[in-house]
C-alpha positions in Angstrom: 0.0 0.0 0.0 1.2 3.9 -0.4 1.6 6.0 2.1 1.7 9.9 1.5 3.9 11.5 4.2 3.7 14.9 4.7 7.7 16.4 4.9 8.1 20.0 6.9 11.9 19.2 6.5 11.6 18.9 10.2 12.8 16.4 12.9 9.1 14.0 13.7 8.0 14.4 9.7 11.6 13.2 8.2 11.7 9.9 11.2 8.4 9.4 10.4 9.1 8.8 6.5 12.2 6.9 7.6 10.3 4.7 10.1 8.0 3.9 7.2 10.3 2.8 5.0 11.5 0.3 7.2 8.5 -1.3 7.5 8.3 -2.1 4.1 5.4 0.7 3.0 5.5 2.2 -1.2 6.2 5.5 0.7 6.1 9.1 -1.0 6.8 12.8 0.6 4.6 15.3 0.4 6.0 19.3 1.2 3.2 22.2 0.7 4.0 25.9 0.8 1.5 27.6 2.9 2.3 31.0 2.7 4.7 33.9 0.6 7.4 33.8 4.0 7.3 29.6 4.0 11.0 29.1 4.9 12.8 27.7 2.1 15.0 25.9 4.4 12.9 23.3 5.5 11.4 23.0 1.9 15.4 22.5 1.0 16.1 20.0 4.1 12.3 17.9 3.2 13.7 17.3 -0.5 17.5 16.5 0.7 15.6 13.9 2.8 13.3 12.2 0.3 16.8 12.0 -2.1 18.3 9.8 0.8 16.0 7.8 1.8 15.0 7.5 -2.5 11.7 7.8 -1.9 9.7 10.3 -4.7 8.7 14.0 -3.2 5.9 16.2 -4.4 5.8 20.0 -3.9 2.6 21.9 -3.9 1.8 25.6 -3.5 -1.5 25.8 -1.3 -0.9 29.8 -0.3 -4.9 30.4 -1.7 -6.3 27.8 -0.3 -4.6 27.9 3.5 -5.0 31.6 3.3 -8.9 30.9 2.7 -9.3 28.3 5.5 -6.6 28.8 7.9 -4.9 32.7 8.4 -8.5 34.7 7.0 -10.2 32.7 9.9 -7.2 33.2 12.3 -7.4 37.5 11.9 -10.9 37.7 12.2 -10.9 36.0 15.4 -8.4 38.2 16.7 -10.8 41.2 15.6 -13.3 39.9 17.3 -11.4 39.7 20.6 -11.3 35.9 20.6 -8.5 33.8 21.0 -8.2 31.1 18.0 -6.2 28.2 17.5 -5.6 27.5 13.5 -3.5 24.3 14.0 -6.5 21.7 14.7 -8.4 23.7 11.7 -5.2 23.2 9.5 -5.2 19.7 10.4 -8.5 18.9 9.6 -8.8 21.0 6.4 -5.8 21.4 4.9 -3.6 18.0 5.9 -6.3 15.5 6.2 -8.5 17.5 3.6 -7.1 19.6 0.7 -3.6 17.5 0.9 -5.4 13.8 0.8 -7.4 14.8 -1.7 -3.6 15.5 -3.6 -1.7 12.3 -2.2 -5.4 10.7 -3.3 -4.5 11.5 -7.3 -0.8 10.6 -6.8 -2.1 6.7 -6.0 -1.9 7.2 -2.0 -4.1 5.1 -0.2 -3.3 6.9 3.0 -1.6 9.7 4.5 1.0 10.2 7.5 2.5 12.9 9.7 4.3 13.6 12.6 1.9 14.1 15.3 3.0 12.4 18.6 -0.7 10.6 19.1 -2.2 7.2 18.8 -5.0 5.5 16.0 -6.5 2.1 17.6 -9.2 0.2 15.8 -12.1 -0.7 17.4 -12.8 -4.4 17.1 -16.1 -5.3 15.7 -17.9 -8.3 13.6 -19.5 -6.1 11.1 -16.8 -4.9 9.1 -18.9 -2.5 7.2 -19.1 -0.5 10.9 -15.2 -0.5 11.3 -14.5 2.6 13.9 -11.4 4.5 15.4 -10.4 6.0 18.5 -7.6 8.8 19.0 -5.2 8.4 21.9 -2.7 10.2 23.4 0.9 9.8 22.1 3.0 7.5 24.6 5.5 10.3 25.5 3.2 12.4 27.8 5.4 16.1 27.3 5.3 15.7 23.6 1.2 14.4 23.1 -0.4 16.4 20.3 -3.9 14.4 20.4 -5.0 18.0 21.6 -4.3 19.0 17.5 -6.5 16.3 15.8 -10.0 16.9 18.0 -11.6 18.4 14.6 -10.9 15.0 12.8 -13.6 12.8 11.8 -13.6 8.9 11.5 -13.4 9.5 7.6 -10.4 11.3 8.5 -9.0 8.7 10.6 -9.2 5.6 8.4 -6.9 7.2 6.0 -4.4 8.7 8.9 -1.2 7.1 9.5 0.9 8.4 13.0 4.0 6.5 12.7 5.5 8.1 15.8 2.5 7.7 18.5 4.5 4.6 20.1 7.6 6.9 20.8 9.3 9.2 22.7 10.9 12.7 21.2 14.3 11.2 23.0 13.2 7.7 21.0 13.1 9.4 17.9 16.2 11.5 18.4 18.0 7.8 19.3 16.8 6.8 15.8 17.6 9.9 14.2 21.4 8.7 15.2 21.2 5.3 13.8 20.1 6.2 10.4 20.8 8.0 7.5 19.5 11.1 8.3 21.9 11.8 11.2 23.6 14.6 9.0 20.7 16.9 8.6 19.6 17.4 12.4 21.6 18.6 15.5 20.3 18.2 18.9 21.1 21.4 20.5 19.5 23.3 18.0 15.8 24.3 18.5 13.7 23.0 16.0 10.2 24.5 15.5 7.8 21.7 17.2 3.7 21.2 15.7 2.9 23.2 18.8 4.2 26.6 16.8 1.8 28.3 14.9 4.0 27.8 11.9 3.3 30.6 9.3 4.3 33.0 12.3 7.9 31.7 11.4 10.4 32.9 9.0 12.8 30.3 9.8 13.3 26.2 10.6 15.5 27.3 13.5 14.8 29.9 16.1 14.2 30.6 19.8 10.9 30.1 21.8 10.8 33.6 22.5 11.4 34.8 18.8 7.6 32.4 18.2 6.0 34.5 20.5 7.5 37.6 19.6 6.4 36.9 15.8 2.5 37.0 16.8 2.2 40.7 17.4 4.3 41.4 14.4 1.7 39.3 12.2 -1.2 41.3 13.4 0.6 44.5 13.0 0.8 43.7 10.0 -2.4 42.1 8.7 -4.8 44.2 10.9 -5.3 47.5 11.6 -5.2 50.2 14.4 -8.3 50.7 16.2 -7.8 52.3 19.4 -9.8 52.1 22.3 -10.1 52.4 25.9 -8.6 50.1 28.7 -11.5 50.1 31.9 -11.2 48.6 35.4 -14.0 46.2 36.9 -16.1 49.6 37.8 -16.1 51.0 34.0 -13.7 53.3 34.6 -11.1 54.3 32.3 -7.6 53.6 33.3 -5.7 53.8 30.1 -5.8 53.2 26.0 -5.3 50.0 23.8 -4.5 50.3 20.0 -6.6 47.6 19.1 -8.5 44.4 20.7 -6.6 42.1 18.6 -3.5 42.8 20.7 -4.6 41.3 23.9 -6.1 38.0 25.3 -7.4 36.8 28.6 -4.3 36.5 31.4 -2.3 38.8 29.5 -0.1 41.3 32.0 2.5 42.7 29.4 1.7 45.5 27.3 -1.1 47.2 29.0 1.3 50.6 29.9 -1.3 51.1 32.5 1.5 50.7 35.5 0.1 47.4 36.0 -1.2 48.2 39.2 -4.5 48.4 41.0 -5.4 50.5 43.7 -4.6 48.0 46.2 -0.9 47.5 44.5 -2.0 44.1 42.9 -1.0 43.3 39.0 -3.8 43.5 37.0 -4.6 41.3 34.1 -7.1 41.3 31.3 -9.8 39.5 32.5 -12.5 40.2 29.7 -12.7 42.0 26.0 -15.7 43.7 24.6 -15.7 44.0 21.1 -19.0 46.2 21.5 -17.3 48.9 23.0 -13.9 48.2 21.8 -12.7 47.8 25.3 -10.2 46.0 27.6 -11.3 45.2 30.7 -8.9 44.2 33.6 -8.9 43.3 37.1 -6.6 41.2 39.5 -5.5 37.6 39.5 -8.5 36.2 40.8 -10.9 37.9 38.8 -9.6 35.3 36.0 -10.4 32.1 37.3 -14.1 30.5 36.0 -15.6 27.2 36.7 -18.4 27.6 33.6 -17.7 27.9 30.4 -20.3 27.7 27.1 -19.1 25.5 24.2 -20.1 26.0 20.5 -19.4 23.3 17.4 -18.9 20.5 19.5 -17.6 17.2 17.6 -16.7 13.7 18.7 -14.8 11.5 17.6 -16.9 8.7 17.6 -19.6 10.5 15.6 -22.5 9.4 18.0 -24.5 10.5 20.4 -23.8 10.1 23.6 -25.7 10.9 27.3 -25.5 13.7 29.2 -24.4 14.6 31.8 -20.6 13.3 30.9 -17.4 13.6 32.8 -14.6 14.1 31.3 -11.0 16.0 31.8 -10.7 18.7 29.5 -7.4 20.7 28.2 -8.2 24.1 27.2 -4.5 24.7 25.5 -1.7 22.1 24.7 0.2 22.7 28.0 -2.7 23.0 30.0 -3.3 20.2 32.6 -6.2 18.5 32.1 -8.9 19.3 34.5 -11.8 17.4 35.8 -15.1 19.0 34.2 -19.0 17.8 33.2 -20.6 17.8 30.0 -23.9 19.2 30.2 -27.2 20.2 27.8 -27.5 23.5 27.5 -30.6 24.1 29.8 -28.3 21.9 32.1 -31.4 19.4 32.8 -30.2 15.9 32.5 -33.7 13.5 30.8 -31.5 10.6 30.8 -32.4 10.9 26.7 -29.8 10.7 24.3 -28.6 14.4 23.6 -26.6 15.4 20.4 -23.4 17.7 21.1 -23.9 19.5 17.8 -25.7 22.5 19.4 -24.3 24.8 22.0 -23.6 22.7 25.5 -21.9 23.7 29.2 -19.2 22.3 30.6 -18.8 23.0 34.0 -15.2 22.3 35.7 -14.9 20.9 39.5 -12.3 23.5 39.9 -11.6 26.9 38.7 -9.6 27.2 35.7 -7.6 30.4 35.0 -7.8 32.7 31.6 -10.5 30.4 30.2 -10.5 32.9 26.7 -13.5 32.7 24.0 -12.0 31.2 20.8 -9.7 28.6 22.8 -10.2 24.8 22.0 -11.4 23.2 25.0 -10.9 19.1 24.3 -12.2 16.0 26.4 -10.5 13.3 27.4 -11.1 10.1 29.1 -8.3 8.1 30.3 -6.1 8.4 27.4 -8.9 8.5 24.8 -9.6 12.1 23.1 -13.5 11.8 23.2 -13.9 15.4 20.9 -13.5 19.1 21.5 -15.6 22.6 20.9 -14.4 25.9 20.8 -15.0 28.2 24.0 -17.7 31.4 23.4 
């Protein structure tokens, strides 16, 4: 059978393809250039790679079509004072949807990538009712299950994840023993699936340079609109040049003196888009138990009953916290409910800087049951 692997030049993508190989797979590589700033030296490193392990390697120029579905999305969630995540929308749309679709008309019968997460196939008699779970990677700092909530089970029996069964220092063990030893160095900082990657001019670069590159790519893409920074009371305490710029928890960047009348660091706690307003308060004022979900999906594609428990991760690095699924009008009729409308979830604890826009996933045990986006 062919696999399709798709080739960022990095580290996980290039073991991947190499870890296929060995198992005997008709593997091709796969690179697509998602934006005008793509950095040519992973394209360069993805096609060095493919030569050495002589496997064939495609190119494809998607900069229409992940501007369309990924980065137009991305801005106008930062307009609206949200918070977004594009990588589980690029993972859905554009790896296991625009780029199968390609590896589909190059004779691929499925596609792979680098993610650090689990497929398992649900045993059943019926064959024609085949079904898949997600689960988390084995090496617990470097999961990425978090990524893949949006995928569907469509999605999943075409998904190969070669490197769900290892750790990064596996990989980086089998990086030494094999042929492509010569193109990676440990000590240098590679940029991980975590990084929102168009946000990066290069392969190689400091954390702090990632984070630094997010301001500079609204600056760039979306424009001024000033407005005024209020306290908890409605009373205005300073200026903003633009919603976009901020998001729940954030302390830097308010020039405001940081300070509350009782001396305490203050923190953005809520944005209105309305009035085009920060809000702040102190370091308890961001800590929620409630949240409302909207687009909820599951990976199973069935309905399920409510109430549910779960443990849910609200960002990547986020420990997952113990929360309940609940109907919107939080009655539970012991009926079946579908997720598909707006639903609470409701955490035993208080979680901090719960932001509308983040992706709030469920897990049980190790199993990623589904997701929804925060409103």
């Amino acid at each position: 059978m062919k696999i399709a692997i798709l080739m960022s030049g990095g580290i996980d993508s290039s073991f991947a393809s190499y870890l296929l190989l060995k198992q005997g797979f008709n593997v091709i590589g796969i690179t697509f250039l998602q934006t005008g700033n793509s950095p040519k030296k992973d394209f360069l490193r993805a096609q060095k790679i493919a030569k050495t392990l002589s496997i064939p390697h495609f190119y494809f120029n998607i900069k229409n079509d992940f501007k369309k579905e990924v980065i137009v999305p991305f801005l106008e969630d930062f307009k609206n004072g949200k918070t977004p995540n594009p990588c589980p929308i690029c993972n859905k749309k554009i790896k296991l949807g625009l780029m199968m679709k390609k590896a589909k008309n190059l004779g691929a019968d499925y596609i792979a990538t680098g993610h650090y997460a689990r497929k398992k196939q649900l045993a059943t008699s019926d064959k024609q009712l085949v079904t898949y779970q997600l689960l988390k990677g084995k090496d617990k700092n470097k999961d990425q299950s978090y990524f893949l909530w949006m995928l569907s089970q469509r999605d999943l029996k075409k998904l190969i994840l070669p490197l769900g069964g290892f750790t990064k220092e596996e990989v980086w063990q089998g990086i030494e023993n094999s042929p492509l030893k010569k193109f990676f160095q440990k000590n240098e900082y590679y940029k991980e699936s975590q990084d929102v990657c168009f946000l990066s001019s290069s392969s190689a670069y400091t954390k702090d340079h990632s984070k630094a590159k997010l301001s500079d790519f609204l600056k760039r893409n979306l424009k001024t609109k000033p407005g005024p920074i209020l306290d908890k009371d409605g009373k205005i305490i300073g200026d903003h040049q633009g919603i976009h710029f901020f998001t729940i928890g954030q302390r830097s960047g308010l020039h405001i003196g940081a300070k509350s009348p009782k001396q305490n660091p203050l923190y953005v706690v809520k944005i209105d888009k309305e009035k085009n307003a920060v809000i702040v308060g102190e370091e308890k004022d961001l800590y929620k138990k409630e949240i409302l979900i909207k687009d909820l999906h599951l990976i199973s594609e069935k309905e399920i009953q409510l109430p549910l428990r779960v443990k849910v991760k609200i960002r990547a690095r986020h420990k997952a916290a113990a929360a309940t699924i609940l109907p919107l009008e939080k009655k539970f009729t012991g009926q079946s409910k579908n997720l598909k409308s707006n639903t609470y979830l409701i955490f035993d604890k208080p979680q901090r800087a719960l932001a509308p826009g983040q992706h709030a996933v469920f897990y049980q045990r190790n199993i990623l049951l589904g997701g929804g986006i925060i409103m």
